[in-house]
N, C-alpha and C positions, 0 to 999 in steps of 0.2 A: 712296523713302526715301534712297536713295544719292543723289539727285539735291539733294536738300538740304544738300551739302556742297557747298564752296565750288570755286569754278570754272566762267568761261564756255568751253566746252569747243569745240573744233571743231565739233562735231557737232552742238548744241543750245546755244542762250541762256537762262542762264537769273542772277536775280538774288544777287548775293554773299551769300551767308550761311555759314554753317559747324554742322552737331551739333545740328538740331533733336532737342528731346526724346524726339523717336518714333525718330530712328536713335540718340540713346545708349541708348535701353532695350533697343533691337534688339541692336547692334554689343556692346556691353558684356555681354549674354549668351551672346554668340558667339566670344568672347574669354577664356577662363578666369582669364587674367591681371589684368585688369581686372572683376571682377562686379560690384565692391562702389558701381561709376559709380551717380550720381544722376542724377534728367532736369535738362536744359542749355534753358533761353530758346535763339532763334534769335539770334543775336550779330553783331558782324564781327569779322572773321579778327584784326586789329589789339586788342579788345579780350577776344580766346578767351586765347592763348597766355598766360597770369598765372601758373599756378601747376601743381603735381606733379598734382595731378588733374585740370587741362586738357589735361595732356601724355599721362595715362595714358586720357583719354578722346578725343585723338587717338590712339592707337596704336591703340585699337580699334578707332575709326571704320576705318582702313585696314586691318585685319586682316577686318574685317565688311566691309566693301565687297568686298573680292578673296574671301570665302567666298561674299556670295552671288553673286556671278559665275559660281564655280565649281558650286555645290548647287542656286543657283537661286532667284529672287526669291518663286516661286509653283511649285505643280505641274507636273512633267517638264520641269524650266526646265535641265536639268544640263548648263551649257557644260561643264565638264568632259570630259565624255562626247560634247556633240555635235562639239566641236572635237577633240578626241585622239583617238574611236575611233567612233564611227556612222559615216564618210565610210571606213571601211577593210576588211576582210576578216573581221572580229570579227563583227559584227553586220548584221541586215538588216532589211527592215520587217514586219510583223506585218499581212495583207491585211487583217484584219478589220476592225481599228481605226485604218486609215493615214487621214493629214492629206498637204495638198501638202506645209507643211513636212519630212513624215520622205518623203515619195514624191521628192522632189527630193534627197535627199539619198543616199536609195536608188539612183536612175539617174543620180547624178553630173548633176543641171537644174538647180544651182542656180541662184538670180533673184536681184534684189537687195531681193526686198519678203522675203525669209525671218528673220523675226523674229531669228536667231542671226549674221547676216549681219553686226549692229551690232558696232561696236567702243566705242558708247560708254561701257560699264559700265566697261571699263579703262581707259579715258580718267579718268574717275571715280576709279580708286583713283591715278592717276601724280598728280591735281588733291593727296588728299590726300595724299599723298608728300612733293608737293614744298612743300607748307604745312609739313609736318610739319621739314624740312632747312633752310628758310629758318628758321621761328620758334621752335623747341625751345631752340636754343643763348639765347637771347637770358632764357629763363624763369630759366636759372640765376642772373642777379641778384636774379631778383624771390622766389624761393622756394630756401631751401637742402637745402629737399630735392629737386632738382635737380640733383645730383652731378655732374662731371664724367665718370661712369660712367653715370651714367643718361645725360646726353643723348649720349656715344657707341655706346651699348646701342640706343639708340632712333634716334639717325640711320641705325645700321646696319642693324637691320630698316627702316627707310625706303628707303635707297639699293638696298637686297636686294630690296624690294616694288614699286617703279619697274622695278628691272630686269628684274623677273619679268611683269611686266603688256606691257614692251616683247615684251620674248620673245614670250609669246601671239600679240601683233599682229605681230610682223614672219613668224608661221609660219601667220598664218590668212590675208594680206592683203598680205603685203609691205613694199614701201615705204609709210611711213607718217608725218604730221607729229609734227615734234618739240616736245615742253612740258616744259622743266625748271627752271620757274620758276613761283610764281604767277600766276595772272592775278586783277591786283586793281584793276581799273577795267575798267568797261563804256564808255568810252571807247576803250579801247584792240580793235585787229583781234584778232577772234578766228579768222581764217580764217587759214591756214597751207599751205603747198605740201606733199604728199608729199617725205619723202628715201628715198634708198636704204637698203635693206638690210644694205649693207656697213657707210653711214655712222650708222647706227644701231645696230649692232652693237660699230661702234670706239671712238665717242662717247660712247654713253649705256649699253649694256646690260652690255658688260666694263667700262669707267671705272667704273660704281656699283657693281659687283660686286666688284673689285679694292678700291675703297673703301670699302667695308664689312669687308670681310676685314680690311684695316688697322685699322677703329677696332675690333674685336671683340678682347675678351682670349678669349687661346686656353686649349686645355685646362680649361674651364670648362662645368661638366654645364647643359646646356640644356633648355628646355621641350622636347616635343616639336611644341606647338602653336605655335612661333614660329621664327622663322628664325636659327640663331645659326650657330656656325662650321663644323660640317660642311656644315650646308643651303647657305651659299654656296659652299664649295669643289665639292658637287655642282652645284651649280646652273653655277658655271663651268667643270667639265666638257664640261656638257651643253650649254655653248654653244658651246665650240670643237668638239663632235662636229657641228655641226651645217651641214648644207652643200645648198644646191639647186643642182643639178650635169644639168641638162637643156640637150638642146643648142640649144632653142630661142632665139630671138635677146631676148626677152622676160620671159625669164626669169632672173635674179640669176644668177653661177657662185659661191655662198659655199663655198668648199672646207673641209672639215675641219682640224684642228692636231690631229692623235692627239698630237703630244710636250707641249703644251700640257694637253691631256686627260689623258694619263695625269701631270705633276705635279699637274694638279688632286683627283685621284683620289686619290694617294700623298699632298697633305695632306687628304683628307678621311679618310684613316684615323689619320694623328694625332691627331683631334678626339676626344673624347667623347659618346657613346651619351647621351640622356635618360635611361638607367640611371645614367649615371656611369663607366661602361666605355669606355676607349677601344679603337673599334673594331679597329684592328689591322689587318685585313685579308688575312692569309695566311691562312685555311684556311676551311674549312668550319662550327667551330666558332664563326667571326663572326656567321654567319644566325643567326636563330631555329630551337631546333633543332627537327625532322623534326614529336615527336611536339606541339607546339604552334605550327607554323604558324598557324593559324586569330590566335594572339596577338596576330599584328600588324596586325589590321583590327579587333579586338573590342579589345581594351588596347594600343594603340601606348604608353603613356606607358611601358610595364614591358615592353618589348622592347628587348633589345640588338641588332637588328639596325633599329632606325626612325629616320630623320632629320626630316624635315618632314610631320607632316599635319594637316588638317583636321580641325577640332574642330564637328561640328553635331548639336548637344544636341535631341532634339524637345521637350525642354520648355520650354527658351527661345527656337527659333529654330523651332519647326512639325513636320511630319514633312518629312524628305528623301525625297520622292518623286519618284526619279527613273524613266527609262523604264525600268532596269533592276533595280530593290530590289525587294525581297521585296514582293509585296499579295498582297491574294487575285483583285485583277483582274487581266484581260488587259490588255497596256500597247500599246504602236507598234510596239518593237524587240524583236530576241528575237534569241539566237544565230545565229549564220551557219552554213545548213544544213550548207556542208561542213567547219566548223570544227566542229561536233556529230558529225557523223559519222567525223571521223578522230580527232578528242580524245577528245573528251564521251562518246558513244555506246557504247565497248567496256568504260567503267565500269557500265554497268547490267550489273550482275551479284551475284548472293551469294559472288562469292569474286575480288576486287575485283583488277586489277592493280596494280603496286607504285607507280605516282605517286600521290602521297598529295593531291594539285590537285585534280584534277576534279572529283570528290565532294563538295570542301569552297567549289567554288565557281560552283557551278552546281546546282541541286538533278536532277541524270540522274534520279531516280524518277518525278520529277513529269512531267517531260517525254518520257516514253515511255512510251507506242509513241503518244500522241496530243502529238508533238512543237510543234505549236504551242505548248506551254507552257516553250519554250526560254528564257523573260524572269524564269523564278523564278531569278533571280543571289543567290544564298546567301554569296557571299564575306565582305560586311561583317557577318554575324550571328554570333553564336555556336551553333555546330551541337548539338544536341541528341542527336547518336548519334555513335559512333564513325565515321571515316571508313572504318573496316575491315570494316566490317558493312553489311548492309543495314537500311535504314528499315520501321521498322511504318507502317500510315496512322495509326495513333494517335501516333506520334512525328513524322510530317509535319505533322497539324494543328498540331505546336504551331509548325508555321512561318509563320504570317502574325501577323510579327513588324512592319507596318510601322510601328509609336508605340515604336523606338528611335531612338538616335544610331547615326549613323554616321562612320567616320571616316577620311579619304578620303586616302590615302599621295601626297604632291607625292613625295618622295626617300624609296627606301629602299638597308638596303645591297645585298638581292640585283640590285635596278636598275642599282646600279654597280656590282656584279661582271661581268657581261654588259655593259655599258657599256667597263670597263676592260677587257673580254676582247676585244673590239671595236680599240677604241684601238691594244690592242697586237699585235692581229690585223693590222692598218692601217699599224702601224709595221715588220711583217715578224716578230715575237715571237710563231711561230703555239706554239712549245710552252707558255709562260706562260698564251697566249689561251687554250687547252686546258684546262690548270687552272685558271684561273678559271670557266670557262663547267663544266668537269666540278664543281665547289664547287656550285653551285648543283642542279647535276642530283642528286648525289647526295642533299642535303639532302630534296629534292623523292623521292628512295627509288627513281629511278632508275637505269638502266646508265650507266656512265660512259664515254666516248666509247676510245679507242685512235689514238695519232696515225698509225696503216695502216688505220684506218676510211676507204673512198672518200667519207663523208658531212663527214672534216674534213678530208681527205687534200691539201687544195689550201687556199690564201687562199681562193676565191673560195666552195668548199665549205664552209670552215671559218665564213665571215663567215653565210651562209646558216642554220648551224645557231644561230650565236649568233643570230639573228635570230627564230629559229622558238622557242628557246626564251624567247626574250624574251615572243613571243607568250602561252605557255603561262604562263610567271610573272606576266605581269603584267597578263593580260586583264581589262578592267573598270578599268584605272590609267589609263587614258587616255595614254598611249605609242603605241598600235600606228600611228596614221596618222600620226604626226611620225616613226618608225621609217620606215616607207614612202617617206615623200617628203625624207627626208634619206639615203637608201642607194640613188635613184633607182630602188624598184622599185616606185612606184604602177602604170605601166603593164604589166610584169610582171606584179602582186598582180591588180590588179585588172579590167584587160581580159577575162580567161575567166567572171570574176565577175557584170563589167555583162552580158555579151552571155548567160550565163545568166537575167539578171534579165526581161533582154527589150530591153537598149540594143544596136543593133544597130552603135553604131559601138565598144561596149566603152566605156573610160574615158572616150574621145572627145580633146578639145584639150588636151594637159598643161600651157598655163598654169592651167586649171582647177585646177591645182592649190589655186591660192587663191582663198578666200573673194569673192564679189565686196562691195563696198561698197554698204552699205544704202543706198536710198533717200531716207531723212531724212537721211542723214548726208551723202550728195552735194547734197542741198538746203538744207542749212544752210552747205555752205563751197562757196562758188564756184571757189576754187583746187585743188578735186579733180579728179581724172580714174579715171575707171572702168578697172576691170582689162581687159587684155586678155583675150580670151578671151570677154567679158561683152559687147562690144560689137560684134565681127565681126556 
């Protein structure tokens, strides 16, 4: 379906067209913004761009492409998940039910024939991005409902959608080739050399991102399903946090900008809340408060504390069945035993400790004492019993919930509170780092830290705990293994982990860090070359 957007991509050839009818009916229900799309003939790119509903049935197409990327084309397809946290300390494989796919991912083997390996699907959304930057502007002649605000509305989520699809690749794979142009002749090379990291970074993923931010009117309450001015100010946080700092000769040195990070942070609290609420960001009172957590996975759009997420309806777009949603069946993955047993585990109880997580995001009943059942992830549902209680079996069954939506947080603000606590941890600011990171712990109904606690007593102590609760907040958001391998502590995290699993060299070569390059994808472009680490 995605493939029927236009674009001979590195990776695959395939013939120009744009918005078959079967991806607007898809993309258009996957878009709230756009439902009301009708089905589209297969067209050319040259004869799409006419009018306000070409342009509203391009934004979906690209909003629909980068969703099922992330949710998934078909059953337990959840890049999301296999890219930001299967490969980390969160989660592990389920024996009963393992594939090579989750088994390689389990012992750190990855190959390059692993279905998730491909980069093409986001190649795919930058395709319609960059159709969308080129020919939006040009509709304003032909339809006046084309505003001069709509097509800066709409380049901006484009430049924002590019740059976010970069991101992914430059954290799964590396250096990678650059497209920021259409490609509108099968004449022309579609093969491209890998650039660096850096140069992808300074080029294309801040320049779109800065530029977007410019054409966006600020102070203006935002969907939550679409990317507007806080979403990129986080988003350009999270890029200047961002650094692979190994001392291998092979691997990138991108070092962080915490000063850059934290003004991107300080404008993302300028911004406006999808309630209408500018966030603010001093205290505690900015999250969602204590007693409706759960809010912000079950109604993002009426949460003051949600920036960007995932809108996937199962009535228009299937069920989201990931490895780790609610069914009644056993899945691949399931919690990671010793992440269950220091979190998860001391919540099974009838008189519950005081973090109000746990319970709300993992179902501990089900999964004990016959803890294979560690993959009932309850986070995106709405809980049927107090978190302060314990569960009847008659209030559990009403948990195979999986014919909901789900709705899957890219930025929220407790992300960037821990982020910004981070930054300014980074910049030597440990007592601010303190209170932002103690802001979330509290909301969450736990103790709040002391700066003579030995656990934040030092930088290096302090950066650790932000880290740990990063884990606890946002497990299941797909964070924790780009956390990992941007604070250089995969082989820390995860070396006791593998050699538990049964990897005897532990994590093994830290360029493994990244993904290696599918196979079709090295065979469709001659000017690639395989990751280190993949070819030794």
């Amino acid at each position: 379906m995605v493939s029927t957007l236009i674009f001979k991509l590195i990776t695959m050839k395939r013939t120009i067209n744009i918005l078959s009818s079967a991806l607007i009916l898809l993309f258009a229900g996957s878009c709230k913004k756009h439902l009301d799309l009708e089905p589209l003939a297969e067209i050319s790119v040259q004869q799409f761009y006419k009018t306000k509903y070409d342009v509203d049935a391009a934004m979906a197409g690209m909003y629909g492409a980068f969703q099922q990327q992330m949710v998934g084309d078909a059953q337990y397809k959840d890049r999301y998940h296999f890219w930001g946290e299967y490969r980390s300390d969160n989660f592990e494989r389920f024996i009963s039910y393992t594939t090579n796919t989750i088994d390689e991912l389990h012992f750190n083997k990855l190959t390059p024939d692993n279905e998730f390996s491909s980069w093409a699907g986001l190649y795919n959304v930058i395709s319609v991005a960059n159709n969308n930057i080129k020919y939006i502007p040009a509709v304003a002649q032909l339809d006046n409902r084309v505003t001069p605000g709509v097509v800066d509305q709409d380049l901006a989520e484009s430049y924002a959608m590019r740059a976010m699809s970069y991101f992914y690749i430059i954290r799964n794979w590396g250096p990678a080739p650059i497209w920021t142009a259409p490609f509108e002749s099968l004449s022309d090379n579609p093969e491209r050399p890998r650039e660096s990291v850096r140069k992808i970074l300074d080029s294309v993923i801040i320049k779109d991102l800065e530029k977007a931010y410019s054409l966006t009117v600020k102070a203006q309450t935002p969907s939550v399903w679409a990317i507007g001015e806080g979403a990129i100010a986080a988003m350009l946080a999270d890029v200047y946090m961002w650094k692979v700092d190994y001392p291998d000769q092979d691997i990138e040195k991108v070092q962080p900008d915490y000063t850059k990070a934290i003004a991107w942070i300080s404008n993302l609290f300028k911004a406006k809340a999808p309630t209408g609420k500018v966030y603010g960001g001093t205290s505690e009172t900015a999250l969602e408060p204590t007693a409706t957590w759960k809010n912000l996975f079950t109604n993002p759009a009426t949460s003051i504390e949600s920036i960007w997420s995932i809108h996937w309806d199962y009535v228009k777009n299937g069920c989201a069945c990931m490895e780790i949603s609610w069914t009644a069946n056993n899945k691949q993955v399931i919690v990671d035993q010793d992440l269950w047993n220091n979190y998860f585990k001391p919540y099974v109880t009838t008189t519950p400790g005081p973090d109000i997580r746990p319970r709300q995001t993992l179902d501990v009943w089900n999964a004990y004492p016959n803890t294979n059942n560690r993959d009932r992830f309850i986070k995106w549902y709405a809980s049927p019993v107090s978190p302060t209680k314990s569960a009847t079996t008659a209030e559990l069954a009403t948990y195979y919930i999986q014919e909901k939506p789900v709705y899957l947080p890219m930025y929220r603000l407790a992300d960037m509170y821990l982020l910004y606590a981070e930054a300014l941890n980074g910049n030597g600011d440990m007592a601010n780092a303190l209170k932002y990171l103690n802001y979330v712990r509290k909301r969450a109904g736990v103790a709040q830290y002391v700066a003579t606690d030995p656990l934040v007593a030092t930088k290096a102590a302090l950066e650790n705990a932000i880290l740990q609760e990063r884990q606890y907040e946002l497990i299941g958001e797909g964070k924790r293994w780009y956390d990992l391998v941007r604070t250089s502590k995969v082989k820390t995290v995860m070396d006791p982990i593998m050699t538990r699993r049964g990897n005897a060299l532990g994590f093994g070569d830290i360029r493994r860090i990244y993904w290696p390059i599918n196979r079709t994808v090295l065979n469709a472009n001659s000017r690639l070359v395989q990751n280190k680490g993949y070819t030794d």
